[in-house]
PDB file of the backbone (N, CA, C, O) and the ligand in Angstrom, with CONECT records:
HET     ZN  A 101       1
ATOM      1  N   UNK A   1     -48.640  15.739   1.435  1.00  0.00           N
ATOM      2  CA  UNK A   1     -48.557  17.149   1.064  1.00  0.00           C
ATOM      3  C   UNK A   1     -48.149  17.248  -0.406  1.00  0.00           C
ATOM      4  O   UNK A   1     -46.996  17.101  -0.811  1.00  0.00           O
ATOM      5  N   UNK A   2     -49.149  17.496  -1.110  1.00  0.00           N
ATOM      6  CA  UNK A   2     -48.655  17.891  -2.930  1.00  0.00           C
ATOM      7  C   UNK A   2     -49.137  18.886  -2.850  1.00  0.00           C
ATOM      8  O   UNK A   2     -50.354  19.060  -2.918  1.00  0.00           O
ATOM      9  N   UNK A   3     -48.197  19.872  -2.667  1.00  0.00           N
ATOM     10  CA  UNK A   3     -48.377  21.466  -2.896  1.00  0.00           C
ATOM     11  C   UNK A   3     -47.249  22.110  -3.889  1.00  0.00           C
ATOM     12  O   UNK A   3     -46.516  23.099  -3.868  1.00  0.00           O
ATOM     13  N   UNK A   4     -47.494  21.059  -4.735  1.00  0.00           N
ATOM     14  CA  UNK A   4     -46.240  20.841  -5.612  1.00  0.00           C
ATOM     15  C   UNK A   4     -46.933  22.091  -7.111  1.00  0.00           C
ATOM     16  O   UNK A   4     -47.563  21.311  -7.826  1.00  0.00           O
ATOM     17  N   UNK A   5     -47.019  23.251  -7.637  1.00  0.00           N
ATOM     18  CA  UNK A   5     -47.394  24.354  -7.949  1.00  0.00           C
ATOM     19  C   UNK A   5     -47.298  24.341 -10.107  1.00  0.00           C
ATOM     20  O   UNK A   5     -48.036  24.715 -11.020  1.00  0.00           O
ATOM     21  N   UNK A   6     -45.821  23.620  -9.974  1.00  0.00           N
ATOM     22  CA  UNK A   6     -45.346  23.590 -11.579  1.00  0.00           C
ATOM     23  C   UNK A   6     -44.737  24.294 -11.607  1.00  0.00           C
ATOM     24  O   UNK A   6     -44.335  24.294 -12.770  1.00  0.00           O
ATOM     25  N   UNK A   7     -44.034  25.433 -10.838  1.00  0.00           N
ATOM     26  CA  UNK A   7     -43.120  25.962 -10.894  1.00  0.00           C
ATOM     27  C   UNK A   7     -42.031  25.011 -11.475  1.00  0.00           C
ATOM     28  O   UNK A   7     -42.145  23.801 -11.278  1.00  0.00           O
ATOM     29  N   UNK A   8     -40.838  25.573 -12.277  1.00  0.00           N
ATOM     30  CA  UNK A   8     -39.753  25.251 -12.500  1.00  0.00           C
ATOM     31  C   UNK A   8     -38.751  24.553 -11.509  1.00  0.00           C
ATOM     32  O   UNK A   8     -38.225  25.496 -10.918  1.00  0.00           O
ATOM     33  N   UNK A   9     -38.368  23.709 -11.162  1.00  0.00           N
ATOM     34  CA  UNK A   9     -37.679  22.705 -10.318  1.00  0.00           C
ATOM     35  C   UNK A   9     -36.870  21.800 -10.637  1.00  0.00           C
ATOM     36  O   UNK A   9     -36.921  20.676 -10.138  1.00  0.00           O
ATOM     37  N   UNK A  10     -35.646  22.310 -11.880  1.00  0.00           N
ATOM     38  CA  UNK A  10     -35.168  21.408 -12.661  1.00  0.00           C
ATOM     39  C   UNK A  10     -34.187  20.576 -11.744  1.00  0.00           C
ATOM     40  O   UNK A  10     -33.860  19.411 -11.969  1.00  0.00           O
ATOM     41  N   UNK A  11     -33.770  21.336 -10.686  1.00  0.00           N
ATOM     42  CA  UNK A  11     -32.632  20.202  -9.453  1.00  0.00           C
ATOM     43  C   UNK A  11     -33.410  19.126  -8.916  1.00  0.00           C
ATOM     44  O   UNK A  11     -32.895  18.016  -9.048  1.00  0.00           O
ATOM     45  N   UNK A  12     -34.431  19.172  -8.389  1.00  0.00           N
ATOM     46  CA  UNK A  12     -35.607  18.729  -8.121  1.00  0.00           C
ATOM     47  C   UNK A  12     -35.971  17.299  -8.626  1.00  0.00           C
ATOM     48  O   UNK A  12     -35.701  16.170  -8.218  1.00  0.00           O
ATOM     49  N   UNK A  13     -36.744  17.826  -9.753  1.00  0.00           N
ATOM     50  CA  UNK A  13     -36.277  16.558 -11.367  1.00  0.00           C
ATOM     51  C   UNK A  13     -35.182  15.585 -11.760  1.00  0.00           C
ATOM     52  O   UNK A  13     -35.346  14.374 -11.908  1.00  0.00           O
ATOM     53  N   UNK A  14     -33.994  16.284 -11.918  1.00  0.00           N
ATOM     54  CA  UNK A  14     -33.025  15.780 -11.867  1.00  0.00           C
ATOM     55  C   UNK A  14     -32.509  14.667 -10.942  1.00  0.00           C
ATOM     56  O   UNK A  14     -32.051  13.554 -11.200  1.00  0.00           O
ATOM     57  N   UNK A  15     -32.787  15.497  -9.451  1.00  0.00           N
ATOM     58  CA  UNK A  15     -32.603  14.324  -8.515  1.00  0.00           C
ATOM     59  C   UNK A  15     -33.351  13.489  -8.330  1.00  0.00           C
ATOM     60  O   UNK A  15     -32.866  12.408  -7.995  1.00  0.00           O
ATOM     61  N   UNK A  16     -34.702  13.581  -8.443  1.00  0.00           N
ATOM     62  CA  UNK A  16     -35.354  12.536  -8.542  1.00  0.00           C
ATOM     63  C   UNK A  16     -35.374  11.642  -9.171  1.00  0.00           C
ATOM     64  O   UNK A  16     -35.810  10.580  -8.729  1.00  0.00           O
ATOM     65  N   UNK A  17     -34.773  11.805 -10.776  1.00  0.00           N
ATOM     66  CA  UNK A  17     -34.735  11.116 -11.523  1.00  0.00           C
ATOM     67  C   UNK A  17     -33.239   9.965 -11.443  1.00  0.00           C
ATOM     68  O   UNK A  17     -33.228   8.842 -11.947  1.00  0.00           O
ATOM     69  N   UNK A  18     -32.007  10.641 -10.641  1.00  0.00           N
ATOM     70  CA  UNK A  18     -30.660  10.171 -10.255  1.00  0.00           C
ATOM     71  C   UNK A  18     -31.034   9.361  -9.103  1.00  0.00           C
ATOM     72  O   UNK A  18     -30.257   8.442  -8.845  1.00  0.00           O
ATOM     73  N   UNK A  19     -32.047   9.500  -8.360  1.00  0.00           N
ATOM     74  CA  UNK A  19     -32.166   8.158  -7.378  1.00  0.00           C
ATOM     75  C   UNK A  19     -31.461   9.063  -6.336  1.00  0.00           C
ATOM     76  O   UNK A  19     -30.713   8.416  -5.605  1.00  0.00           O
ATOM     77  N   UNK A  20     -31.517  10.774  -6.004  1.00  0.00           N
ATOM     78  CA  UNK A  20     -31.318  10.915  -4.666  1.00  0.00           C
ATOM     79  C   UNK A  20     -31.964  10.489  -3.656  1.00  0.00           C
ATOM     80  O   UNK A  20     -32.742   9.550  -3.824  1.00  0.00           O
ATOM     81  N   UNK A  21     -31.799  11.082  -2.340  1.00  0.00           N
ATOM     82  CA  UNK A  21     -32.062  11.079  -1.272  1.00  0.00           C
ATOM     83  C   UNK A  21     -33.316  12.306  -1.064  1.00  0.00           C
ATOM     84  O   UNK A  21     -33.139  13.520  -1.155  1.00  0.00           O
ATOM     85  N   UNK A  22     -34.419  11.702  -0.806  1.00  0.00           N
ATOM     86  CA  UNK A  22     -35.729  12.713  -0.950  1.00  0.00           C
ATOM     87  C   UNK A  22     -35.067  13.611   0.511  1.00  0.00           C
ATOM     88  O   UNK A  22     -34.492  13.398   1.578  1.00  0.00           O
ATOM     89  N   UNK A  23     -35.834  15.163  -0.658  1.00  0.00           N
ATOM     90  CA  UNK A  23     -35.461  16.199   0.020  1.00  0.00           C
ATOM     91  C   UNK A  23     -35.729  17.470  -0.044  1.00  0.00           C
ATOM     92  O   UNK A  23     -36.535  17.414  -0.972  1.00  0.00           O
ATOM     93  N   UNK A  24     -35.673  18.598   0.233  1.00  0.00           N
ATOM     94  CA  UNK A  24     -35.628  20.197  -0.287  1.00  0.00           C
ATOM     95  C   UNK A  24     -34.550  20.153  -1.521  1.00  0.00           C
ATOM     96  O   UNK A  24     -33.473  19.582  -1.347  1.00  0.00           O
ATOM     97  N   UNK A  25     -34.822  20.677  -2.580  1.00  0.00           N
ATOM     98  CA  UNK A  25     -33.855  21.256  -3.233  1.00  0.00           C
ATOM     99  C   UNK A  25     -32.802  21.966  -2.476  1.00  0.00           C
ATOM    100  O   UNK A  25     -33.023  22.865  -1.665  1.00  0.00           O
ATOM    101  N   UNK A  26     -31.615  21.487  -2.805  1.00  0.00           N
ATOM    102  CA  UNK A  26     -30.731  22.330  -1.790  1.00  0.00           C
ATOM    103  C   UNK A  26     -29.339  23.427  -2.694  1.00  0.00           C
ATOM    104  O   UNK A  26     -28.604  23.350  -3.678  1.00  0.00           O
ATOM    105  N   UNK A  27     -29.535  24.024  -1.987  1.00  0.00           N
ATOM    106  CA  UNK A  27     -28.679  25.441  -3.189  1.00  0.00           C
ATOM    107  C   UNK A  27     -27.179  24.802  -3.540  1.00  0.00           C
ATOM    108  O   UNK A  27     -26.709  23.791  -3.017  1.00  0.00           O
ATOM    109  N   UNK A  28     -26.696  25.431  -4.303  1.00  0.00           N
ATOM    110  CA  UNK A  28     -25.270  24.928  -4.623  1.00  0.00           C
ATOM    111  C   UNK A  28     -24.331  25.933  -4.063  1.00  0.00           C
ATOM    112  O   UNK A  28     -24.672  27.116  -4.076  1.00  0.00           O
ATOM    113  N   UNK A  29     -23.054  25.540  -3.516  1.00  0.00           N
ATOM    114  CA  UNK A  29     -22.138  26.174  -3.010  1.00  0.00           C
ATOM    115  C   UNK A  29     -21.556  26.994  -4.101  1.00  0.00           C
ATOM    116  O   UNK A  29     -21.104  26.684  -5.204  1.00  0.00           O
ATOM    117  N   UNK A  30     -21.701  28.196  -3.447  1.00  0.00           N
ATOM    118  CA  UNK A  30     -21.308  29.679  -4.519  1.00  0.00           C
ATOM    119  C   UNK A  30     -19.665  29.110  -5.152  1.00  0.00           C
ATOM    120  O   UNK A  30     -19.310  29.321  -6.311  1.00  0.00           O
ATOM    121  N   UNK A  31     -19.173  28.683  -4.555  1.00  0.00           N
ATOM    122  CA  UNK A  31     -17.543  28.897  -4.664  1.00  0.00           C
ATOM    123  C   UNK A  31     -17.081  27.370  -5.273  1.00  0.00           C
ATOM    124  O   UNK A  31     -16.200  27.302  -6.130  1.00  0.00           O
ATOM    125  N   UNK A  32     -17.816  26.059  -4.706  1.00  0.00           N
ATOM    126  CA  UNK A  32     -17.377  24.751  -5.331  1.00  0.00           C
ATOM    127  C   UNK A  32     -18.554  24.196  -6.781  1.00  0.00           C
ATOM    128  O   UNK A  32     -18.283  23.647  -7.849  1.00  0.00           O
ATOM    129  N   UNK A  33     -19.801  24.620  -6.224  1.00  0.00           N
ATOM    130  CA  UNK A  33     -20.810  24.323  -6.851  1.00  0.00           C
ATOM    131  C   UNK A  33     -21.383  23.144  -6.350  1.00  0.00           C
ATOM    132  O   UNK A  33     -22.227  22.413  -6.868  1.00  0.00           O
ATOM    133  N   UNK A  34     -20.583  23.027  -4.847  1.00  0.00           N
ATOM    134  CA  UNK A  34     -21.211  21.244  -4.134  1.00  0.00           C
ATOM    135  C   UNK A  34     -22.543  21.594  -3.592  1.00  0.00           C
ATOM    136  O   UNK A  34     -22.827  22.784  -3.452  1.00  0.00           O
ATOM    137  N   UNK A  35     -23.378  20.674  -3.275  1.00  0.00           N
ATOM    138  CA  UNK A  35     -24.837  21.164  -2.521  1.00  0.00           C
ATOM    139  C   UNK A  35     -24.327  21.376  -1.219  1.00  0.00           C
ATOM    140  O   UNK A  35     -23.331  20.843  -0.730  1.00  0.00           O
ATOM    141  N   UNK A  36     -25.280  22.401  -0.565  1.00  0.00           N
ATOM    142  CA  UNK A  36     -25.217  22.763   0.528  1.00  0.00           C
ATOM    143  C   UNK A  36     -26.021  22.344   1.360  1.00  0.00           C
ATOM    144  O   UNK A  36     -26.812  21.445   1.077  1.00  0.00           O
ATOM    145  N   UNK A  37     -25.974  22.898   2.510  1.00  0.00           N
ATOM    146  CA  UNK A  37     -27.165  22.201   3.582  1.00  0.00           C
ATOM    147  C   UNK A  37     -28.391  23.020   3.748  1.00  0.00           C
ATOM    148  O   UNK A  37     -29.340  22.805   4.503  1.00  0.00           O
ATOM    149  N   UNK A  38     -28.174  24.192   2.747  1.00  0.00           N
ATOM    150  CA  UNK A  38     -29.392  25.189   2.557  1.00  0.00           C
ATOM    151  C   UNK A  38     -30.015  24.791   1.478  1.00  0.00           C
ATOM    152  O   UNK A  38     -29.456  24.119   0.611  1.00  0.00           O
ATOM    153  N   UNK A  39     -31.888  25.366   1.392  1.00  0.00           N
ATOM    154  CA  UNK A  39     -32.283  25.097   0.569  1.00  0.00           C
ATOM    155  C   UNK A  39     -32.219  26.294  -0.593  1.00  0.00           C
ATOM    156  O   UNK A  39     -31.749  27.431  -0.578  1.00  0.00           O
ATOM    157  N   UNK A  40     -32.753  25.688  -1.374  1.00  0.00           N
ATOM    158  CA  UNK A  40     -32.468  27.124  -2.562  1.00  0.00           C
ATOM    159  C   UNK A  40     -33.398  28.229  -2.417  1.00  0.00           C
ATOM    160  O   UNK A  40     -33.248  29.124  -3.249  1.00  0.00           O
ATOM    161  N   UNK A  41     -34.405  28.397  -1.486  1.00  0.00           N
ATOM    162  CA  UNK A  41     -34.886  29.355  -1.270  1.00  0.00           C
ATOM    163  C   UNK A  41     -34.085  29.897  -0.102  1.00  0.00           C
ATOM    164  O   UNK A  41     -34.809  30.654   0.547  1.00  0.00           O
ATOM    165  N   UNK A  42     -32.799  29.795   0.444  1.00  0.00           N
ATOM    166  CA  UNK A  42     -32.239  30.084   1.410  1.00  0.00           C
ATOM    167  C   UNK A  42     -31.721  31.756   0.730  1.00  0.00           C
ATOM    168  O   UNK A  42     -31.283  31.943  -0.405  1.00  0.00           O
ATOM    169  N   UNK A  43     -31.869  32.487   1.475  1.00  0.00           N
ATOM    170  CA  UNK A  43     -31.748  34.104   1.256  1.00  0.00           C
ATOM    171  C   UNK A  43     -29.974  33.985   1.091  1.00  0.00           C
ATOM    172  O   UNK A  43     -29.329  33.382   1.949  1.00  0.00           O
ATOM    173  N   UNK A  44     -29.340  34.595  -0.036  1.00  0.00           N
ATOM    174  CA  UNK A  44     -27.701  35.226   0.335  1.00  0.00           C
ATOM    175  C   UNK A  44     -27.022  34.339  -0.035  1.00  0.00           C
ATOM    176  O   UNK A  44     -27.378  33.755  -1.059  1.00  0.00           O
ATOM    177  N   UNK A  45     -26.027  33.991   0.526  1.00  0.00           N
ATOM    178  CA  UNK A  45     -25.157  33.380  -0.195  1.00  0.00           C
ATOM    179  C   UNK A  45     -24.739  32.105   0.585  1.00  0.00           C
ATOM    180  O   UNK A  45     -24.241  32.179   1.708  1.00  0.00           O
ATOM    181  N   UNK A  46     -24.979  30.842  -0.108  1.00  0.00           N
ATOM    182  CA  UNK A  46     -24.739  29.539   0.012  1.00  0.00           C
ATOM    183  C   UNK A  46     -23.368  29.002   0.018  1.00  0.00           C
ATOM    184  O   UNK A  46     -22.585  29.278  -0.891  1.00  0.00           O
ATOM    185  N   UNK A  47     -23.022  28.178   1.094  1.00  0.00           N
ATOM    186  CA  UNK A  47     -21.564  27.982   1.042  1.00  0.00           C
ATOM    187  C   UNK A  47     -21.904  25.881   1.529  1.00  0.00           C
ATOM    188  O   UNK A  47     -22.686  25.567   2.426  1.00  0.00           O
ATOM    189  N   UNK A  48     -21.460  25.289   1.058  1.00  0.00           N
ATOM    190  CA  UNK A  48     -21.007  24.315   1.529  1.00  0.00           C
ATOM    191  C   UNK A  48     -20.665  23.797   3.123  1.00  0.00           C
ATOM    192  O   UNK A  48     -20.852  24.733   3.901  1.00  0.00           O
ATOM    193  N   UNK A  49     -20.382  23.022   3.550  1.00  0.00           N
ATOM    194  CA  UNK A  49     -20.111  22.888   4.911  1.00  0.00           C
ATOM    195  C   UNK A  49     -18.185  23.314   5.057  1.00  0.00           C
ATOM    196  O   UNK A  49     -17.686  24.141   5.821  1.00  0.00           O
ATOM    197  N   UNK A  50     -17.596  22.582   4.228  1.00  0.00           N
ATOM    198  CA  UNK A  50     -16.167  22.837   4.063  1.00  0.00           C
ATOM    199  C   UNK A  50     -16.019  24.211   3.701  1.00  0.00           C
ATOM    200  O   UNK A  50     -15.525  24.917   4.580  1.00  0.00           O
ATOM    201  N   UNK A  51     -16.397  24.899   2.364  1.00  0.00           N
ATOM    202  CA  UNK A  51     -16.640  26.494   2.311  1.00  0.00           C
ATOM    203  C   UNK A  51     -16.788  27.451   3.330  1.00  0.00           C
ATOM    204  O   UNK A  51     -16.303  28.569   3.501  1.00  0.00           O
ATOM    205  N   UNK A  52     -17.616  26.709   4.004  1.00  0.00           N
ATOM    206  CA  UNK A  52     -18.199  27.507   5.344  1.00  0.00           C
ATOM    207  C   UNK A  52     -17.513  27.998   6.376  1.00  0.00           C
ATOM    208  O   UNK A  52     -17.475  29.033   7.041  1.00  0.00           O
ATOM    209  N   UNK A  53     -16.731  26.473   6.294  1.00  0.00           N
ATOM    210  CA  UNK A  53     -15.581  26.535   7.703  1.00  0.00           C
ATOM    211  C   UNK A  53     -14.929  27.066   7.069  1.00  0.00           C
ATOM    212  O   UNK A  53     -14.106  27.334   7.944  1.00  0.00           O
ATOM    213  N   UNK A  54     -14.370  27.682   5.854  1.00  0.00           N
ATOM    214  CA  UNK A  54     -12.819  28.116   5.503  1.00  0.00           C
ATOM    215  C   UNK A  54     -12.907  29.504   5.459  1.00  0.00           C
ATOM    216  O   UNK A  54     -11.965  30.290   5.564  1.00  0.00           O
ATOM    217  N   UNK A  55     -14.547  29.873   5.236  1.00  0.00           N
ATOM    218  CA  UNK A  55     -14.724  31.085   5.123  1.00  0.00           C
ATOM    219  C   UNK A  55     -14.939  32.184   6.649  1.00  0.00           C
ATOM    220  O   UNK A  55     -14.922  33.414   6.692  1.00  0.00           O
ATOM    221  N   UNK A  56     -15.160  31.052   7.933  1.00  0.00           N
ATOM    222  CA  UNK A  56     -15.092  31.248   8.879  1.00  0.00           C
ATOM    223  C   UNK A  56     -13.835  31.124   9.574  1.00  0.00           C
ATOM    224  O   UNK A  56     -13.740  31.987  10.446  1.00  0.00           O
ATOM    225  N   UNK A  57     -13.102  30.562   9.520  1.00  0.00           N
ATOM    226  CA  UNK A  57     -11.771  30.846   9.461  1.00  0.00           C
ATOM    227  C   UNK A  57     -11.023  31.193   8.745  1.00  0.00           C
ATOM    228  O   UNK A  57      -9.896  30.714   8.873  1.00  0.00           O
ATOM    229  N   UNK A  58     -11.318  32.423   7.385  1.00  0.00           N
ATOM    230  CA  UNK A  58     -10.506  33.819   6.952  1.00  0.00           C
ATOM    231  C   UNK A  58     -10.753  34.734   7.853  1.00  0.00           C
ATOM    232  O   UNK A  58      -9.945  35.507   8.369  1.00  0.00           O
ATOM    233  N   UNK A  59     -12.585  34.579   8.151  1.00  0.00           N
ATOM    234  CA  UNK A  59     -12.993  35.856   8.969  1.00  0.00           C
ATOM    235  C   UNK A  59     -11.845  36.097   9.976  1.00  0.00           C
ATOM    236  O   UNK A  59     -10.890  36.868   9.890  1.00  0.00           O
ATOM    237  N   UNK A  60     -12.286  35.005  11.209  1.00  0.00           N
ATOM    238  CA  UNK A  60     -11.503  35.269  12.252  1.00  0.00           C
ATOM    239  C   UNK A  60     -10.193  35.472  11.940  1.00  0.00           C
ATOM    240  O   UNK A  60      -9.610  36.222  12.724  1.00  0.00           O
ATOM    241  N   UNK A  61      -9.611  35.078  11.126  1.00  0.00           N
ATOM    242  CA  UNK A  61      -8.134  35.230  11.053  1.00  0.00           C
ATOM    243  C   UNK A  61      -7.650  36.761  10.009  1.00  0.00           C
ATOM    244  O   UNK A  61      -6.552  37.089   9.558  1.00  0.00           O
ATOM    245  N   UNK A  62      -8.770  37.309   9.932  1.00  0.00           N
ATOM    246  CA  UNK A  62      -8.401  38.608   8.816  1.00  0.00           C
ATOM    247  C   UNK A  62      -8.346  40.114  10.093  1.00  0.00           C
ATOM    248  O   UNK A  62      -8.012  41.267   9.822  1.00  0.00           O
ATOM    249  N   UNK A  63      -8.769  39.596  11.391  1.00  0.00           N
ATOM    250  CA  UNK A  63      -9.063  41.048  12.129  1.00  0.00           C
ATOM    251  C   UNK A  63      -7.911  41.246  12.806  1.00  0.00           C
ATOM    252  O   UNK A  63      -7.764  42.259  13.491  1.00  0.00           O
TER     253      UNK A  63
HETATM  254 ZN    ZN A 101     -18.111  24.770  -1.283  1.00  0.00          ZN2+
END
C-alpha cells in the first residue's frame, strides 16, 4: 500500500529516519508531549496512557 500523497509528515520522516518502530504517526500528548496511542488524525484531544489515567481519575474524583 503506497498511498503515500506528499502531504507534509514531518513525525513520520523523522521517525523513520531515528530507526522507529513502523507505524501511524501517532499524536503527542497535549499535557507531556509523550506519543500517544492515537494517531494524529485522531479527532480532540490526545493524552498519553499515564495522562489518561490521571485525567480519569480527576474526573471520577471531582463529582
Ligand atoms: Zn502525557
Amino acid at each position: 500500500m503506497s498511498d503515500y500523497c506528499g502531504t507534509e509528515h514531518p513525525t513520520a520522516a523523522e521517525a523513520s529516519a531515528q530507526g522507529a518502530p513502523a507505524g501511524p504517526p501517532f499524536a503527542e500528548c497535549v499535557l507531556c508531549q509523550k506519543p500517544t496511542e492515537y494517531a494524529e488524525s485522531h479527532k480532540g484531544i490526545t493524552l498519553c496512557p499515564v495522562c489518561e489515567w490521571r485525567e480519569a481519575e480527576r474526573t471520577a474524583c471531582s463529582g
